[in-house]
C-alpha positions in Angstrom: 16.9 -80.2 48.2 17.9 -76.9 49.9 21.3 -76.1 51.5 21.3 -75.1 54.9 23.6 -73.3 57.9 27.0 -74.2 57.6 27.3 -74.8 61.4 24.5 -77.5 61.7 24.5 -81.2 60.0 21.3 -82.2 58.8 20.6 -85.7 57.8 17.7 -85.1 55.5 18.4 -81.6 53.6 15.4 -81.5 51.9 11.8 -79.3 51.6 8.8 -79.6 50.0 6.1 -76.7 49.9 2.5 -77.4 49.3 -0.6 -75.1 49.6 -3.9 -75.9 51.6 -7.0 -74.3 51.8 -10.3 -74.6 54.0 -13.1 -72.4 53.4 -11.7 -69.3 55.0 -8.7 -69.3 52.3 -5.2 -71.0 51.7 -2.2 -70.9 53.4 1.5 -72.0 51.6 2.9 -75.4 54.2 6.7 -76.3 54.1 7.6 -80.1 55.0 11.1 -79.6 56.4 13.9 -82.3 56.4 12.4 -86.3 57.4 9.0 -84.9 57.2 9.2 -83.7 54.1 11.0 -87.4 53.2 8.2 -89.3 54.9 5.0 -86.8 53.1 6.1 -85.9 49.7 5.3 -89.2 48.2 2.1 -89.5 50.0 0.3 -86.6 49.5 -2.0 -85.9 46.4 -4.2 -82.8 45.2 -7.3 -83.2 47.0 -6.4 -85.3 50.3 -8.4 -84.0 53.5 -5.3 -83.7 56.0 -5.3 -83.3 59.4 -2.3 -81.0 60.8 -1.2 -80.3 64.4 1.5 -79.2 66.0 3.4 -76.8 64.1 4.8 -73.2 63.8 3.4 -70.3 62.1 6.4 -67.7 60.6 6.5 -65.5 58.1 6.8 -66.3 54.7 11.0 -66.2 53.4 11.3 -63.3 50.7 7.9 -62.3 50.6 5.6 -59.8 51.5 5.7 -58.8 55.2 1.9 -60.2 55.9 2.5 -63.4 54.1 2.4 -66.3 56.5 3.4 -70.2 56.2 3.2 -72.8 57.9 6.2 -74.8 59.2 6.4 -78.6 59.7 9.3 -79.9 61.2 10.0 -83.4 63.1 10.6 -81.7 66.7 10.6 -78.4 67.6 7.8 -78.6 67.8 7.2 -82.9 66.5 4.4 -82.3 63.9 1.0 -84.5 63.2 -0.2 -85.2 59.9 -3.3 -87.7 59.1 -4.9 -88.0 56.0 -8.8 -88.2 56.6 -11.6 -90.4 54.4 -14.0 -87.9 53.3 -16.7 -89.9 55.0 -15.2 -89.1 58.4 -15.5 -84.9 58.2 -18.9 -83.2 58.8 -20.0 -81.7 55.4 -20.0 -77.9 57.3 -16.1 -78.9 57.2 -15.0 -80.5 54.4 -12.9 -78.2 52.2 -13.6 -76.9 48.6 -12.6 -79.0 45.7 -9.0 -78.0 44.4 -10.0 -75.4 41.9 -9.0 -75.8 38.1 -8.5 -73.3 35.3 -8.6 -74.6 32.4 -6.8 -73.0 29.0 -7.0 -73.9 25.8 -4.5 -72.9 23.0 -7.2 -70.4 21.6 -8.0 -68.8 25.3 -3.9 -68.2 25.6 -4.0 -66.2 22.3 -5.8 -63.0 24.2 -4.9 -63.4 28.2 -2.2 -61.3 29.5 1.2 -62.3 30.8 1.8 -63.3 33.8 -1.8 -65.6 34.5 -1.8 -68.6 36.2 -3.6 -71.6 34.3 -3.7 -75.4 33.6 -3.8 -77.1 30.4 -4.5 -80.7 29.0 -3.1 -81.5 25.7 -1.9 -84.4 23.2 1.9 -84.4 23.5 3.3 -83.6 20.0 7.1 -83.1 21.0 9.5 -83.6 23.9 12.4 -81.9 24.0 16.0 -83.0 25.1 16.7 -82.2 29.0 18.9 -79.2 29.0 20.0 -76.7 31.7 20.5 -73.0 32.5 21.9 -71.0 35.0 19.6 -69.4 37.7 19.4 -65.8 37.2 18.5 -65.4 40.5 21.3 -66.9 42.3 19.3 -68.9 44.7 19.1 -72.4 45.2 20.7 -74.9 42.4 22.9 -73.0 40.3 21.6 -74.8 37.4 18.2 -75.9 36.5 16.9 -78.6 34.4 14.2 -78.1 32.2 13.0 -79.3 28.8 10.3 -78.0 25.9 6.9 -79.6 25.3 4.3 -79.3 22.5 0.5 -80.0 23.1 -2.1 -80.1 20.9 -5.3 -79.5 22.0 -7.5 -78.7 18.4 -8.7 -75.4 19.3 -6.6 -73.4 17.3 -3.5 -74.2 15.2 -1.1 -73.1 17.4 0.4 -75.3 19.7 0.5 -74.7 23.2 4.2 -74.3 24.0 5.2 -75.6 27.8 8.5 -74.8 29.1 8.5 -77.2 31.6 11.4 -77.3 34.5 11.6 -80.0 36.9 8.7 -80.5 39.4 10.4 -83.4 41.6 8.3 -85.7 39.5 11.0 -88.2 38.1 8.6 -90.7 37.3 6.7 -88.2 35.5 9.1 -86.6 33.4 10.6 -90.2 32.2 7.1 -91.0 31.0 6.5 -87.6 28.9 6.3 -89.4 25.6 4.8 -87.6 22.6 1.4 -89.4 22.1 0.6 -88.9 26.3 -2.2 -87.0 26.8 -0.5 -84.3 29.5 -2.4 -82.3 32.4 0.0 -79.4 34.0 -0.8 -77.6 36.8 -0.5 -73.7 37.7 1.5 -72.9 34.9 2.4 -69.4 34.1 1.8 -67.3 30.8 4.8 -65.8 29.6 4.4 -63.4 26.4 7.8 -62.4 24.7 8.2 -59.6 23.1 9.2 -58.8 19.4 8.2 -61.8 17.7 4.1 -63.6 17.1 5.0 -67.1 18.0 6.6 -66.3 21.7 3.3 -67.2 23.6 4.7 -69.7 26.3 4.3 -71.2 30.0 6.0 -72.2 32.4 6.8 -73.1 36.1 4.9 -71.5 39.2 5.8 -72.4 42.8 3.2 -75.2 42.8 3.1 -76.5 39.4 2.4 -79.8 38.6 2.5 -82.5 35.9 0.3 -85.5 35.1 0.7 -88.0 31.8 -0.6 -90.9 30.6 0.8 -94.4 31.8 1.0 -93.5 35.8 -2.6 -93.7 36.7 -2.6 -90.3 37.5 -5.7 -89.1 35.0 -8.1 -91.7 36.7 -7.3 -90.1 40.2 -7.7 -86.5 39.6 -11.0 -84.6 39.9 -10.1 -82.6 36.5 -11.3 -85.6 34.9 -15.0 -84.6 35.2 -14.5 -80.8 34.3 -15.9 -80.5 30.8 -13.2 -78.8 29.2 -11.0 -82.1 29.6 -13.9 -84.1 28.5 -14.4 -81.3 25.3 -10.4 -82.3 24.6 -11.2 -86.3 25.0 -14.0 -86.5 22.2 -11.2 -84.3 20.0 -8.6 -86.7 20.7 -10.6 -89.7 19.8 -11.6 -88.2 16.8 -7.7 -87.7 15.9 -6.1 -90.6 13.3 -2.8 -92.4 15.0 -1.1 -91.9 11.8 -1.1 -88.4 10.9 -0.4 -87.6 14.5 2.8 -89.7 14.5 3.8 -88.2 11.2 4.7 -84.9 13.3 5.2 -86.6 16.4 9.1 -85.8 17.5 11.4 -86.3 19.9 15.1 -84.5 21.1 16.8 -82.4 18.8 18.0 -79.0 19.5 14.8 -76.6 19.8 14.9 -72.9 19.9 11.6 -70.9 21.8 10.6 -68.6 21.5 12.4 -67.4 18.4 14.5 -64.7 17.9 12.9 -61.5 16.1 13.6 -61.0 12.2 15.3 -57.5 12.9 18.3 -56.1 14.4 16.5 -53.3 16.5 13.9 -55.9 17.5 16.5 -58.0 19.3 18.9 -55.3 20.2 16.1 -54.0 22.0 15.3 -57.6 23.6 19.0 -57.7 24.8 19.0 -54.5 27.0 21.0 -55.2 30.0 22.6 -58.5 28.9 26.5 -58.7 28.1 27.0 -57.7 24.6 29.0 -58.7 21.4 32.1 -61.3 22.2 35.0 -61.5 20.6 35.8 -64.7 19.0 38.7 -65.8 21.4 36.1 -64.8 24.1 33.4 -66.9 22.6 35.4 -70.3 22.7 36.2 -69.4 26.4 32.9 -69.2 27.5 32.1 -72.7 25.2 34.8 -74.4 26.7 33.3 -73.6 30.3 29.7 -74.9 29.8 28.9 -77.5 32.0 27.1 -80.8 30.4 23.6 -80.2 28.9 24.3 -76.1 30.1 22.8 -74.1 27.2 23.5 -70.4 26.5 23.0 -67.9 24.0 25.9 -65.7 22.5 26.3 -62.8 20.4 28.9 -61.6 18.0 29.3 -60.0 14.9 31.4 -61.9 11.8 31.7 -62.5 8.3 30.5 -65.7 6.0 33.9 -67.5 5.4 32.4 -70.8 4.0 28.6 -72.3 3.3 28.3 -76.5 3.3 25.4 -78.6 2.8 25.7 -82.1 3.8 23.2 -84.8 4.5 23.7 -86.9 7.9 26.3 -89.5 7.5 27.5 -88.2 4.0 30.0 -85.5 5.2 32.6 -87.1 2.6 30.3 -85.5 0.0 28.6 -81.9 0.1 28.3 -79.4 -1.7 29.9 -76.2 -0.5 31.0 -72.4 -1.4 34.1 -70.9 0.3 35.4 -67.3 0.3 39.6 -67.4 0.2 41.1 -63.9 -0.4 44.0 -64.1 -2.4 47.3 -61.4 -2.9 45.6 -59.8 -6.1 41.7 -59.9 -6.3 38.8 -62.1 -4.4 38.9 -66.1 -5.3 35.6 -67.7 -4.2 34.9 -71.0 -5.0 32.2 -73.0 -5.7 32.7 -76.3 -5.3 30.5 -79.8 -5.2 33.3 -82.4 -4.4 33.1 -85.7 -3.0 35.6 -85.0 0.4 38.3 -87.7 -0.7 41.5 -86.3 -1.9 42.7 -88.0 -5.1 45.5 -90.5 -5.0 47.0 -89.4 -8.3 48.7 -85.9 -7.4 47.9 -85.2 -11.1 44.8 -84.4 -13.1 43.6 -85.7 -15.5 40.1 -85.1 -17.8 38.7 -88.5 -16.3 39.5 -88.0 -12.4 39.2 -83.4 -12.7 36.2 -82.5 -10.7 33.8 -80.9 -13.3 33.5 -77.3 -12.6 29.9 -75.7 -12.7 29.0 -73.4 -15.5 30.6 -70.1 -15.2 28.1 -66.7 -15.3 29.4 -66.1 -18.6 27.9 -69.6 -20.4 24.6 -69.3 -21.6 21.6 -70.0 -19.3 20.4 -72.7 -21.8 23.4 -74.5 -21.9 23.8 -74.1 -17.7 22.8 -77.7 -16.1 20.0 -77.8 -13.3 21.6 -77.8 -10.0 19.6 -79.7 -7.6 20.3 -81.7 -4.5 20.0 -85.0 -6.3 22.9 -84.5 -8.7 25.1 -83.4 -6.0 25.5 -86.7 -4.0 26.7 -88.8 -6.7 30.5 -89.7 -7.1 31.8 -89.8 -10.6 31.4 -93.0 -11.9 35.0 -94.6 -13.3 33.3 -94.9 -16.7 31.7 -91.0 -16.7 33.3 -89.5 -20.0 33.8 -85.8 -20.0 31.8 -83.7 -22.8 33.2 -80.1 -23.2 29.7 -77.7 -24.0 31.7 -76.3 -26.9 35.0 -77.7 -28.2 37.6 -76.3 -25.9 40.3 -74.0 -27.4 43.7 -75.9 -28.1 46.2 -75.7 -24.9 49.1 -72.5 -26.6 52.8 -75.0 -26.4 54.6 -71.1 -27.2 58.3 -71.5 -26.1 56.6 -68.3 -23.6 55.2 -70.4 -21.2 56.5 -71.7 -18.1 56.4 -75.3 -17.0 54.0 -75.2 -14.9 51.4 -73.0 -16.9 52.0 -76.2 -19.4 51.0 -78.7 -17.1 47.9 -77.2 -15.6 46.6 -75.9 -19.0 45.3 -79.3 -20.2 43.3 -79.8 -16.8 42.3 -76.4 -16.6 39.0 -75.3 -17.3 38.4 -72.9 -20.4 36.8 -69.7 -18.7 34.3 -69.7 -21.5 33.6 -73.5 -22.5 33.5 -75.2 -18.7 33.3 -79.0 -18.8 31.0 -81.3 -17.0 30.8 -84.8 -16.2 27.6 -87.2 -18.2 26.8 -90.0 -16.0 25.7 -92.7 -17.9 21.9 -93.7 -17.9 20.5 -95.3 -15.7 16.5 -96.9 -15.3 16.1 -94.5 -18.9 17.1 -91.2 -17.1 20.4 -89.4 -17.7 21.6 -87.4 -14.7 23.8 -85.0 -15.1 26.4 -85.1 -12.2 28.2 -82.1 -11.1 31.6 -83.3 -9.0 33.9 -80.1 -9.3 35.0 -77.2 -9.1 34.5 -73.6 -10.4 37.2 -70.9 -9.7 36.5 -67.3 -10.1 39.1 -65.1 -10.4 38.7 -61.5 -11.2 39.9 -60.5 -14.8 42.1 -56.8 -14.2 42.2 -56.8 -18.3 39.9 -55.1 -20.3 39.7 -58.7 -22.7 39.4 -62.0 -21.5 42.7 -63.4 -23.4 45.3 -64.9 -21.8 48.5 -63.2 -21.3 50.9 -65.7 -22.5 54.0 -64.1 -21.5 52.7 -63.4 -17.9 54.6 -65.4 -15.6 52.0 -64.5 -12.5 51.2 -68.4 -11.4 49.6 -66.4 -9.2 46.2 -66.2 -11.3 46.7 -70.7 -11.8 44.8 -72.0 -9.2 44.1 -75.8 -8.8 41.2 -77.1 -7.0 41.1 -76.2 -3.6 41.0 -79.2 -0.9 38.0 -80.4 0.7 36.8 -78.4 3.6 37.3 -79.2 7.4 34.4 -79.3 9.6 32.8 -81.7 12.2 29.8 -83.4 11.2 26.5 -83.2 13.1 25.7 -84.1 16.1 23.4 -87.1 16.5 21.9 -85.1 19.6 21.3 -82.0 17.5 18.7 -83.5 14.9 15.1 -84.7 16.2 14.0 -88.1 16.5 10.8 -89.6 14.5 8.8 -90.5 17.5 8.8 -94.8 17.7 6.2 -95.8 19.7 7.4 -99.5 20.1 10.8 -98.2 21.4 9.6 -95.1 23.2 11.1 -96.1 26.5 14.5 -97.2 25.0 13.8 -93.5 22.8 13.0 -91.5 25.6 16.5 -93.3 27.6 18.8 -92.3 24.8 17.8 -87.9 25.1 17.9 -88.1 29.1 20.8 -86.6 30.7 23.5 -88.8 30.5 21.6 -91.2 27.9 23.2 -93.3 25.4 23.7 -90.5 22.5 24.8 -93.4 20.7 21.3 -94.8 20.7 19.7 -92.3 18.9 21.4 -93.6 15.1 18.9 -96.6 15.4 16.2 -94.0 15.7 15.2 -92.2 12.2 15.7 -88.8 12.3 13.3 -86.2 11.3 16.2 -84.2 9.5 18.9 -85.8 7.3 20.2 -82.5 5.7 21.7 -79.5 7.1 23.8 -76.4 6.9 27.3 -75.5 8.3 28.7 -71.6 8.0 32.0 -71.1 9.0 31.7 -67.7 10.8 34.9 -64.9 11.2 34.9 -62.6 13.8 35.2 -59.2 12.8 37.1 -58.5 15.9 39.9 -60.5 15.8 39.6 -63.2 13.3 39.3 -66.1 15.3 37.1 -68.5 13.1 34.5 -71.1 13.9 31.6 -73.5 12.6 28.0 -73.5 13.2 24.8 -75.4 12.4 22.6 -73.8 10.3 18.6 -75.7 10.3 16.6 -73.1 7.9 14.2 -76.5 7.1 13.9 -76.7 10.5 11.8 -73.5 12.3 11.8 -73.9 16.1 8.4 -73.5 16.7 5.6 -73.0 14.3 5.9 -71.9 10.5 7.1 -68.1 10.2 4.8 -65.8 9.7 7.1 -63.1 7.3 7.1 -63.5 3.8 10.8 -63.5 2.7 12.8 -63.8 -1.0 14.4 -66.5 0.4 17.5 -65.1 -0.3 20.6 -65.6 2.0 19.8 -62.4 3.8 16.4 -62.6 4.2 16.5 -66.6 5.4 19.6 -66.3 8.1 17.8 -63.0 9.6 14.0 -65.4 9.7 16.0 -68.6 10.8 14.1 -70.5 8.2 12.7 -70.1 4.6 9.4 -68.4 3.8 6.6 -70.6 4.3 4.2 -68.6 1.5 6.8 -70.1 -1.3 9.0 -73.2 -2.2 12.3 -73.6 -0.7 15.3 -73.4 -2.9 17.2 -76.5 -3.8 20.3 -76.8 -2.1 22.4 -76.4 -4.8 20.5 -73.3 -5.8 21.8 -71.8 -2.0 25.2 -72.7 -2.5 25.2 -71.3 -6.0 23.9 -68.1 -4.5 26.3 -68.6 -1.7 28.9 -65.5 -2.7 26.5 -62.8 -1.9 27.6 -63.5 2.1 31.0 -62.5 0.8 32.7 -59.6 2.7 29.1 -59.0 4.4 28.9 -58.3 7.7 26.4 -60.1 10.2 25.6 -59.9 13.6 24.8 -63.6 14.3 22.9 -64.8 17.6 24.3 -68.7 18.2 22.9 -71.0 20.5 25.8 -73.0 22.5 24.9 -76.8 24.2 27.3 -78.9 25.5 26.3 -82.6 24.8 29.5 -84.2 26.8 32.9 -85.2 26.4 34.5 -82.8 23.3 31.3 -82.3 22.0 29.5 -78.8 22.2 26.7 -78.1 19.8 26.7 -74.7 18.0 23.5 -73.1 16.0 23.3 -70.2 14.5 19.6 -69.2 14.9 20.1 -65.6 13.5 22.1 -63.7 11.5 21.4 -59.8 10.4 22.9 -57.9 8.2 24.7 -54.4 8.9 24.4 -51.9 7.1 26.8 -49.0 6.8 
């Protein structure tokens, strides 16, 4: 659709452009307003047309010799035919429609900018999103999505940012085990990073998939670079392809780069840091689907790790300044508050060993034994007998009723589930608080009435759970259409929690702004890269996996409960943090945090 003079009406506002070519060269054809209406759906690469009747102009915003041809309904009243082959002399018959075939290995060594096709075994669809033109021409936003084909010829995938192609019934049937022909795609190359090899639209790209007919049409099908891909793909087994096959989710490509000059350097001419108050402006004014990337520097307030549909339990770390000295907490709690406004041994959330107890004595922290709510028969086993509470007339009253339910800085308690299937499992359900010791012991002032340095267990952190729209899809091939229905633009989002989901854990940071304090939360997917495996080793330490995105690929991930534990070196660190914002409809805007790096003084 195109929008025209304001002073005419037009019943049929629409255009198509196509290109033809005899054997003295091509020429670019626009199909204006009914004819385009009438033509669109009838034409096909490699029709013999017959055209009369029409008006020869230059070419809109191009080069002053560049020439199209015009079609319109009167004015003058075109003629198109569409000829049998059999009916044109062979001195006149027109070249075949020329192909250039790709494969992932050729794309690793041609230079931006080249024009190409490619057939490949669809691996991932992406959810439809949208962007803003940077142009300002034409629609003010455009639709696109992210493909991934396979094509064995090297192991990276070949990445397709794919925008619409007024193909509806194309796009609906881009399902991940298709095989996918497009068209005149162009190589873009981004800079900084070694996976930000992708294509994309030209003016006359196209796409084909299986389940339309199309493939048995086409005169690609005899080329031998698509029949090289077919004996590949039959060679492929259906299982371990739909073992990566996936489907929605938020996708990030290409990725950012791993250093602060690198993407400083990217980001020349675009709007810089926000403020935070600034950044929930521009959230709040995303238009559904409309995806943009923002920038701001902030500080590490809290770390959670929560598992999809078990946000009443996580574990998580939060930073809370207090009046005298940092408090951090470290905390693995299920999220429901006790009834009893009282603690007691039986009901206290055990708190995790403190640095000070020996490493032999310190329980494994793993994922596993974070989950699990304190069973009403768990009895609570001090690692050393725990001092006897001080009753001296000194104390106050409330430094008498905390002291039997607070932990002993050097003997911390935790909480023995009982066995179960011949394996104990020790359960960690509490809370550790740190607070900075100003004396040069660490005895207990009894006659210091500070309650200040008495701090009960903090309540349960705030923050919105996951988006189902967020986390890919396991591709299901028996419900692919219902599958594919539920990511489409205005789909049923809540569809996709029939679906399994390729991800069940994840990350939130609760990010500060340096600027003016305004606070807010953010997905963080370091399981999760957006494209292929990073290639940078890392220590897979906080610093190292927020500025990669993800953890090293060259050595095991840490166990969440080893991240949160390591959680406290974010405190008072400043970051520059690059977060991708979508809005998925209604209240809901989706926020990822795809990079984070460190500043240094």
């Amino acid at each position: 659709m195109y929008y025209g003079r304001t002073d005419r009406n037009c019943d049929c506002p629409y255009k198509a452009v196509v290109e033809v070519c005899d054997r003295t060269g091509s020429v670019c054809v626009v199909l204006w307003n009914s004819v385009c209406v009438g033509w669109y759906r009838s034409l096909k690469p490699g029709d013999i047309i017959s055209l009369r009747h029409y008006r020869v102009k230059q070419r809109y915003q191009a080069e002053p010799d560049d020439i199209e041809i015009s079609v319109n309904s009167r004015n003058p009243a075109a003629r198109i035919s569409i000829l049998p082959e059999s009916s044109v002399s062979p001195e006149y018959l027109p070249p075949t429609p020329p192909y250039s075939f790709y494969t992932s290995e050729d794309l690793l060594d041609r230079p931006a900018g080249v024009v190409c096709d490619v057939i490949g075994l669809l691996t991932f669809s992406g959810r439809p999103e949208r962007i803003r033109s940077k142009d300002g021409r034409g629609a003010e936003l455009l639709e696109y999505r992210w493909l991934r084909l396979e094509d064995g010829t090297s192991n990276q995938p070949i990445m397709v940012k794919l925008f619409s192609t007024s193909q509806p019934e194309s796009h609906r049937k881009l399902h991940p085990l298709s095989v996918v022909v497009c068209s005149r795609l162009k190589l873009i190359r981004a800079e900084g990073t070694d996976v930000g090899l992708y294509l994309t639209n030209s003016a006359y790209t196209q796409v084909y998939c299986t389940g339309l007919g199309h493939h048995s049409e086409m005169s690609y099908r005899k080329l031998q670079p698509v029949r090289r891909f077919l004996r590949w793909m039959r060679s492929q087994d259906d299982g371990q392809v739909l073992s990566r096959a996936l489907i929605g989710g938020s996708f990030t490509h290409p990725p950012p780069p791993v250093s602060l000059e690198t993407y400083m350097k990217d980001r020349r001419g675009e709007p810089g840091f926000l403020r935070g108050a600034e950044l929930q402006r521009e959230v709040e004014r995303l238009c559904y689907r409309e995806r943009r990337t923002f920038c701001i520097q902030a500080a590490v307030t809290m770390v959670t790790y929560s598992r999809r549909g078990e946000e009443d339990r996580c574990l998580f770390w939060t930073d809370r300044p207090s009046s005298l000295s940092p408090l951090h907490h470290l905390l693995i709690l299920p999220l429901t508050p006790s009834p009893s406004p009282s603690l007691s041994p039986s009901s206290y959330s055990s708190p995790l060993p403190l640095p000070s107890t020996p490493r032999s004595f310190r329980p494994p922290l793993s994922s596993s034994s974070s989950f699990s709510p304190t069973s009403p028969s768990s009895a609570v086993s001090p690692l050393a007998p725990p001092r006897p509470p001080d009753r001296s007339a000194g104390k106050s009253r409330k430094r008498k009723l905390l002291q039997p339910q607070t932990p002993n800085k050097r003997h911390p308690w935790v909480t023995l589930q009982p066995e179960q299937n011949n394996k104990t499992v020790i359960l960690f359900e509490a809370s550790m608080e740190f607070l900075e010791n100003t004396n040069a012991d660490e005895e207990e002032d009894d006659d210091d009435e500070d309650t200040s340095s008495f701090v009960t267990a903090p309540l349960h952190p705030s923050f919105s759970p996951v988006a189902a729209e967020t986390l890919p899809m396991r591709y299901d091939h028996g419900r692919r259409e219902e599958q594919a229905d539920a990511v489409e633009i205005g789909g049923r989002a809540d569809a996709i929690g029939t679906f399994d989901s390729a991800l069940e854990d994840y990350y939130t940071l609760r990010l500060r702004a340096l600027s003016d304090g305004v606070s807010v939360d953010a997905i963080f997917l370091p399981h999760s890269s957006s494209s292929s495996p990073p290639l940078h080793h890392h220590a897979n330490t906080w610093i190292s996996i927020l500025s990669h995105g993800a953890f090293s690929s060259h050595t095991p991930p840490p166990s969440p409960g080893d991240l949160i534990g390591t959680a406290p070196q974010l405190s008072n660190q400043r970051l520059v943090c690059v977060l991708e914002a979508c809005h998925l409809g209604g209240a809901t805007t989706e926020l990822i945090l795809s990079r984070a790096f460190h500043l240094t003084d």
